[in-house]
C-alpha positions in Angstrom: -9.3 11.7 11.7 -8.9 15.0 9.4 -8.3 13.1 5.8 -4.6 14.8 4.2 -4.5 13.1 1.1 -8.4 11.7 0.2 -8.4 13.4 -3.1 -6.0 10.7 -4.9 -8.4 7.6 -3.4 -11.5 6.6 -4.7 -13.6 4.5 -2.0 -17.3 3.4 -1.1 -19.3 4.4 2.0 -18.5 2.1 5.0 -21.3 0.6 6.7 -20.7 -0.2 10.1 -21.4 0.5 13.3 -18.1 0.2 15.2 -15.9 3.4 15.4 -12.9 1.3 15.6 -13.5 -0.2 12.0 -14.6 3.5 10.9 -11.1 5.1 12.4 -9.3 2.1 10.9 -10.9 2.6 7.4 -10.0 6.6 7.7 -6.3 5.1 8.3 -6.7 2.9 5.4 -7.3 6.2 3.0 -4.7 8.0 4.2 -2.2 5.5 3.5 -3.4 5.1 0.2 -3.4 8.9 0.2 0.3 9.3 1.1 1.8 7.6 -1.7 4.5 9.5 -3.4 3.3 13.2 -1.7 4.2 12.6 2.3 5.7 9.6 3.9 7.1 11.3 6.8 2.9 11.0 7.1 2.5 7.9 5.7 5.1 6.4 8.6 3.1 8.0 11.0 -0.1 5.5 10.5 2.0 2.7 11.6 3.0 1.1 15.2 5.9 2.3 16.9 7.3 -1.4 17.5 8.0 -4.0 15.0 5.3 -3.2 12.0 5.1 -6.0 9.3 4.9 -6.2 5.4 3.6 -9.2 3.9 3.8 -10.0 0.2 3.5 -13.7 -0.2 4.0 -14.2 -4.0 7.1 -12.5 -4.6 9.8 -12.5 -7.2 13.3 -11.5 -7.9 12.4 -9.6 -11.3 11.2 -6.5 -9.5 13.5 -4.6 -7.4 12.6 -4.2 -4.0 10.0 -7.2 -4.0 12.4 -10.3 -3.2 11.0 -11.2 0.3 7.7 -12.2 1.6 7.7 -11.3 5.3 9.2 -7.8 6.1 9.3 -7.1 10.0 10.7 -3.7 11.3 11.4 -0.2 10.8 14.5 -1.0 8.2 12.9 -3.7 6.0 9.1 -1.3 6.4 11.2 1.4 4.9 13.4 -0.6 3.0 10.2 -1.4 0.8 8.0 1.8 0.7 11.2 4.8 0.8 12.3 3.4 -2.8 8.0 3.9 -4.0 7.9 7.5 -2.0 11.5 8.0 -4.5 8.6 7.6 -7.4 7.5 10.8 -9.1 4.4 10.5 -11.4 0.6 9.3 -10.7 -0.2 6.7 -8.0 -3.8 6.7 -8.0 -5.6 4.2 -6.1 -9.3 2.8 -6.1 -10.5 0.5 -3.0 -13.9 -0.5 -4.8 -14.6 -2.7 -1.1 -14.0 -2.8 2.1 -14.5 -5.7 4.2 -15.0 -5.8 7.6 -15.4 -8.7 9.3 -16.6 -9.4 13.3 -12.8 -8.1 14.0 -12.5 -3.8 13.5 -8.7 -4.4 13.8 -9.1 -6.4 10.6 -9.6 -4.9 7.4 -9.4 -6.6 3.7 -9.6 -4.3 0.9 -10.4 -5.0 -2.8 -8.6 -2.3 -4.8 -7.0 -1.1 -7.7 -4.1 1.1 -8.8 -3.4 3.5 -11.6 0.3 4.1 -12.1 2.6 5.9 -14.5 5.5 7.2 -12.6 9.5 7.7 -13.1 10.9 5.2 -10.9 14.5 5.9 -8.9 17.5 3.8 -8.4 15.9 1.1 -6.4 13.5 0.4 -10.1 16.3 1.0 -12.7 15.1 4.8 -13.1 12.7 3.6 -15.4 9.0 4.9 -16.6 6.1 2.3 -15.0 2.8 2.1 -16.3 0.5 -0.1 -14.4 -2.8 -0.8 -13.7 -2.8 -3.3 -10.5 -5.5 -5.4 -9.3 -4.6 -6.3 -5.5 -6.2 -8.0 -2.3 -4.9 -6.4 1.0 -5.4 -7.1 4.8 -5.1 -4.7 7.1 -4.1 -5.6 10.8 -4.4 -2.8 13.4 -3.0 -1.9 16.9 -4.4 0.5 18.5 -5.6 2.6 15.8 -2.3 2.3 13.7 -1.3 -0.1 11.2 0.5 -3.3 12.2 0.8 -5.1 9.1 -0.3 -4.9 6.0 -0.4 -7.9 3.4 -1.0 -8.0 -0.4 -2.1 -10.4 -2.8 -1.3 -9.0 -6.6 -0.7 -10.3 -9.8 3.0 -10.2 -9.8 3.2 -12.1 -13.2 1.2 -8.6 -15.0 3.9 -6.5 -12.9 6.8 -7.9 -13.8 5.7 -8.3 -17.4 5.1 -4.4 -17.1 8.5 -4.1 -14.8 10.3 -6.2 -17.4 9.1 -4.6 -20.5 9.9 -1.2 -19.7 13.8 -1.4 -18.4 15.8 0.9 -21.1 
């Protein structure tokens, strides 16, 4: 897979001898890669039918983050269309990747680097965050179909919170 967006993602070599896991990682980096630059793109590395978002410690206090379990095209792009709305830096760093006896399973350890103008969906407000996040990748053939983060969401919406004008 010919990488669009690498230059905004900082990862490690991948060791491992399947080419599913090594197609799945190239995936993983363009996704990252996608943020706020292409997501007619970033849509594209998902399954056609029924992809998932799963974000098990939610909240209220930041805007589009008020359910766990997102299935389907509208709620998939109910979350990420109000982030590719962002204008700014959203720089990302997967320090590991961890792939287990499954290649269509992929956990990544990772960080973020944010400082972007948010739009309606966030209050139009400046965000400056440094995440820390956990992140499991499920694939179907060769596309994502779900993705599930673990973050800190009482740092966020301290961050979130702080900044509203």
């Amino acid at each position: 897979m010919e990488r669009k967006h690498g230059s905004r993602v900082k990862a490690p070599a991948i060791v491992t001898n399947s080419d599913q896991a090594r197609h799945n990682v190239d995936v993983i980096l363009e996704f990252f890669g996608s943020y706020l630059i292409d997501s007619a793109h970033f849509y594209t590395l998902w399954v056609p039918h029924d992809p998932q978002i799963i974000t098990p410690f939610v909240t209220q206090d930041v805007a589009v983050c008020g359910s766990a379990m997102r299935t389907g095209w509208d709620e998939v792009k109910g979350f990420y269309d109000p982030i590719h709305e962002m204008c700014g830096k959203f720089d990302w760093t997967i320090d590991e990747f961890i792939i287990g006896e499954d290649p269509n399973v992929i956990v990544t350890k990772s960080g973020s680097d944010i400082d972007v103008q948010t739009g309606a969906a966030f209050g139009k407000i400046t965000l400056t965050y440094k995440g820390r996040y956990i992140q499991v990748f499920r694939f179907e053939d060769g596309l994502i179909k779900s993705f599930e983060e673990y973050y800190d969401t009482a740092l966020l919406n301290s961050v979130y919170s702080g900044d509203k004008k």
